[in-house]
C-alpha positions in Angstrom: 0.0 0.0 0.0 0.8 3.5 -0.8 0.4 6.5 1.2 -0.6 9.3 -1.5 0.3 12.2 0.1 3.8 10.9 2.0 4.8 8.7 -1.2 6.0 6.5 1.5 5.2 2.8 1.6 2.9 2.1 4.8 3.9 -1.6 6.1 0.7 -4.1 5.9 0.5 -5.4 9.1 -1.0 -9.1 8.5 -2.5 -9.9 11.6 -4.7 -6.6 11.6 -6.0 -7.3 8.2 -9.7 -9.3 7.8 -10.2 -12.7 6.8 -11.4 -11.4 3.5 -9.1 -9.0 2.4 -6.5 -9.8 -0.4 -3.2 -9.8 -0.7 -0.8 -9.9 -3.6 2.4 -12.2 -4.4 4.6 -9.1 -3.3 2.8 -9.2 -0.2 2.9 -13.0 0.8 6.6 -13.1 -0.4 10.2 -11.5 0.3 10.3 -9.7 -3.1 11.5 -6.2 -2.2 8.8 -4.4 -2.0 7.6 -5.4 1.2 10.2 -4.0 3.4 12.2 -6.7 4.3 9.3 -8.9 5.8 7.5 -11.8 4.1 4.4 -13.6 5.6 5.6 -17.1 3.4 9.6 -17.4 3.5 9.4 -18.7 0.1 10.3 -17.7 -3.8 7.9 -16.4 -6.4 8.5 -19.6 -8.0 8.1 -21.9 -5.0 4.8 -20.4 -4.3 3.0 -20.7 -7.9 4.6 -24.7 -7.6 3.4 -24.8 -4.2 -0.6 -23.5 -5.7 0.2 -26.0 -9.2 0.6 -29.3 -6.8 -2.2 -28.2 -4.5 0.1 -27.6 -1.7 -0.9 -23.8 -1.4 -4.5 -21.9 -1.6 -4.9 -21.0 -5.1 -5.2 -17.0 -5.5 -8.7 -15.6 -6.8 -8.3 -13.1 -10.2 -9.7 -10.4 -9.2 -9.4 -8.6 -12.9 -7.7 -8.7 -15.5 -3.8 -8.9 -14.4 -4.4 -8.7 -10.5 -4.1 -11.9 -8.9 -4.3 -11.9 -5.3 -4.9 -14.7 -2.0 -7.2 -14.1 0.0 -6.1 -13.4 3.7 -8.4 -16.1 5.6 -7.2 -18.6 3.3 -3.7 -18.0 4.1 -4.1 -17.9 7.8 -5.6 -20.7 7.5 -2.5 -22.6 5.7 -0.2 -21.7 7.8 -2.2 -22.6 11.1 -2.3 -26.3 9.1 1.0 -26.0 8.7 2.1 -25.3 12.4 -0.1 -27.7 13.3 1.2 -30.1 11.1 4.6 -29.7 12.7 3.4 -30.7 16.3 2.5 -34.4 15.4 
């Protein structure tokens, strides 16, 4: 997210978002514009292989060229995968 009338980049603060709010691949990932955090610690790549095999929510197109995850979805991944850990 932008701040229009900064031009600074405001940091998205993931647990303060809504289950059905989107985010987008430079969001989920470390891809430089996210300010050094990442929600998934994993490639572009890894993440659209991840979706292909099933392993990974597949994103919703939202129009033509945006592509995004919704955020209950992804919380709801990674609690499977912490979870998933404990056994």
């Amino acid at each position: 997210m932008k701040d229009q009338s900064q031009g600074r980049s405001r940091a998205i603060v993931f647990d303060d978002l809504p289950d059905d709010a989107y985010l987008r691949v430079r969001q989920l990932i470390l891809d430089g514009g996210n300010n050094g955090s990442a929600i998934l610690p994993v490639s572009r790549a890894t993440l659209w292989r991840m979706v292909n095999l099933g392993k990974f929510p597949a994103p919703r197109k939202i129009s033509a060229g945006v592509t995004a995850w919704q955020v209950g979805a992804v919380r709801k991944w990674l609690l499977e995968q912490k979870e998933g850990g404990r056994k």
